[in-house]
Short mmCIF file of the C-alpha atoms (twelve columns), coordinates in Angstrom:
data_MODEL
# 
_entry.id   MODEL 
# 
loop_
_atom_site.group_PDB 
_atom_site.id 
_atom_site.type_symbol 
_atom_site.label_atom_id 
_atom_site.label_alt_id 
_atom_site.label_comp_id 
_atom_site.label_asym_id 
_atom_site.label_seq_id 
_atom_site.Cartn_x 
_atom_site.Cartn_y 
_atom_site.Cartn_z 
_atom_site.pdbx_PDB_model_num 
ATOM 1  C CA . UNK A 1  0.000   0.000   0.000   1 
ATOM 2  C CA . UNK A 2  2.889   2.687   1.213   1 
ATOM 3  C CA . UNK A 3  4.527   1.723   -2.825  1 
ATOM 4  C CA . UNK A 4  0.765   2.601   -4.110  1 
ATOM 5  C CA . UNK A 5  0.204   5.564   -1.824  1 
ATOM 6  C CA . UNK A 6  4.130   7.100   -3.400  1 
ATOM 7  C CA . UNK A 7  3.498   6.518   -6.325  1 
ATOM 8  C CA . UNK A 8  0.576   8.142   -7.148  1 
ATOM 9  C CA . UNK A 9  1.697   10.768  -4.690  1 
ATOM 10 C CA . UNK A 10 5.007   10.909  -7.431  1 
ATOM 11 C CA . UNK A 11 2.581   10.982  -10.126 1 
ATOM 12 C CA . UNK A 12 -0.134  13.904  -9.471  1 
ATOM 13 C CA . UNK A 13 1.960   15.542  -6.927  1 
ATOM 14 C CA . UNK A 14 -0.813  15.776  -4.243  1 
ATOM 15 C CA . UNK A 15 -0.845  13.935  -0.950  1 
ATOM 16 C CA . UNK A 16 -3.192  10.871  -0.519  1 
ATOM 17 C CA . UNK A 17 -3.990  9.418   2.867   1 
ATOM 18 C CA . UNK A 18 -3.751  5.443   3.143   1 
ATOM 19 C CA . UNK A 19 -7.135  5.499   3.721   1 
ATOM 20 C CA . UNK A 20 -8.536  6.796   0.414   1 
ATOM 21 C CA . UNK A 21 -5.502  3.915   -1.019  1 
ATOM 22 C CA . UNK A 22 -7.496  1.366   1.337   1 
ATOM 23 C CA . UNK A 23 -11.113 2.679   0.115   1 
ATOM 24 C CA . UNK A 24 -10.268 2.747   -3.739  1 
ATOM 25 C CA . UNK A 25 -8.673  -1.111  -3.474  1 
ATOM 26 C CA . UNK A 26 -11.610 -2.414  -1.865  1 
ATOM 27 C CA . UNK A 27 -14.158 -0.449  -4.297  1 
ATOM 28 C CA . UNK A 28 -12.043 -2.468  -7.107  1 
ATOM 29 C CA . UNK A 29 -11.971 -5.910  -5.341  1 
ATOM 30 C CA . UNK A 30 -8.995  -6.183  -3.793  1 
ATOM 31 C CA . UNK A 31 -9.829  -7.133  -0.184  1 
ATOM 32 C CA . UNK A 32 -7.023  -7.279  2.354   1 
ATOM 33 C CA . UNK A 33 -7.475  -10.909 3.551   1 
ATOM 34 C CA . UNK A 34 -5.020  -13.404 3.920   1 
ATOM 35 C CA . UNK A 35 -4.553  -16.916 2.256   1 
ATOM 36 C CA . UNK A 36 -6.300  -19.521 3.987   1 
ATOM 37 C CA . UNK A 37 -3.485  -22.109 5.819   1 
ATOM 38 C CA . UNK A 38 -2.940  -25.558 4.544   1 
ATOM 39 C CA . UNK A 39 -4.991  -28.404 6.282   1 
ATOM 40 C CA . UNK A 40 -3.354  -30.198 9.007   1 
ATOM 41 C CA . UNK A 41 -3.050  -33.926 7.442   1 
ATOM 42 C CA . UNK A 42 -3.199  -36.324 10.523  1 
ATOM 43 C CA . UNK A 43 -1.894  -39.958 9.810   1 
ATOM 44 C CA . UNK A 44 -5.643  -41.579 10.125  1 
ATOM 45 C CA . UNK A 45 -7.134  -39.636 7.085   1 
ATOM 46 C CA . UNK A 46 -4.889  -41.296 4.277   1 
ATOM 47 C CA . UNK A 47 -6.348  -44.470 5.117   1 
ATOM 48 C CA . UNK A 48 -10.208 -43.134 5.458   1 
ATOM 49 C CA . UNK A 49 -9.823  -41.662 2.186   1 
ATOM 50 C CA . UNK A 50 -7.990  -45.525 0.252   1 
ATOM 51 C CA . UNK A 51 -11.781 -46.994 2.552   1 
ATOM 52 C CA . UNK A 52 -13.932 -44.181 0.853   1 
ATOM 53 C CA . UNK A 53 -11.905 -44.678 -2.775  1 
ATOM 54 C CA . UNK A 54 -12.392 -48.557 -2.372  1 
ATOM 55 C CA . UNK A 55 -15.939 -48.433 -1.395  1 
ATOM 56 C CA . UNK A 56 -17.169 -45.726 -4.163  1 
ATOM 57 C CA . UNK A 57 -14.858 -48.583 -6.701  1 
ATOM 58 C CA . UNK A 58 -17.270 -50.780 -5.326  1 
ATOM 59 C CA . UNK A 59 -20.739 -49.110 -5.587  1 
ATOM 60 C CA . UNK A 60 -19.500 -48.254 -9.287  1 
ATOM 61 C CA . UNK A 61 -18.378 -51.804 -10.092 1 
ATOM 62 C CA . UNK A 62 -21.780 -52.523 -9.019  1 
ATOM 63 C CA . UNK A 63 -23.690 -49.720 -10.992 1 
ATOM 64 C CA . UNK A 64 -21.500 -51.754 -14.333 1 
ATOM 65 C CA . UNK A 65 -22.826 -54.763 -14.175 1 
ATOM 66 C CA . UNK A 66 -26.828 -53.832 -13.453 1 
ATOM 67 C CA . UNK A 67 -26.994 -51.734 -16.672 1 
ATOM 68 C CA . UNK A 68 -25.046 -54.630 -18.491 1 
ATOM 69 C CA . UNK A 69 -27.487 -57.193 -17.346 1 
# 
């Protein structure tokens, strides 16, 4: 914001408070949030997600072979 706020202040030669700088972002979309953090990945949920993978193989193994017949 302080590199926006000098160089428009460069630029028109008139003094902008960070404020206004703050305003006008958010007015185009940029809102001053932070990225979210990475999930914490415990040593249990590999294996619940090969049980979910193997048991969705299943129902679709299954979903096969009653339109075949």
């Amino acid at each position: 914001m302080v590199l926006i706020r000098e160089g428009f202040q460069q630029a028109s030669g008139s003094i902008v408070s960070m404020n206004t700088i703050r305003k006008e972002a958010h007015l185009h979309g940029f809102h001053g949030r932070a990225a979210s953090h990475k999930p914490l990945i415990t040593k249990v949920q590999p294996r619940c997600s090969v049980n979910v993978m193997q048991a969705h193989q299943v129902d679709c193994r299954s979903v096969e072979t009653d339109s075949l017949e």
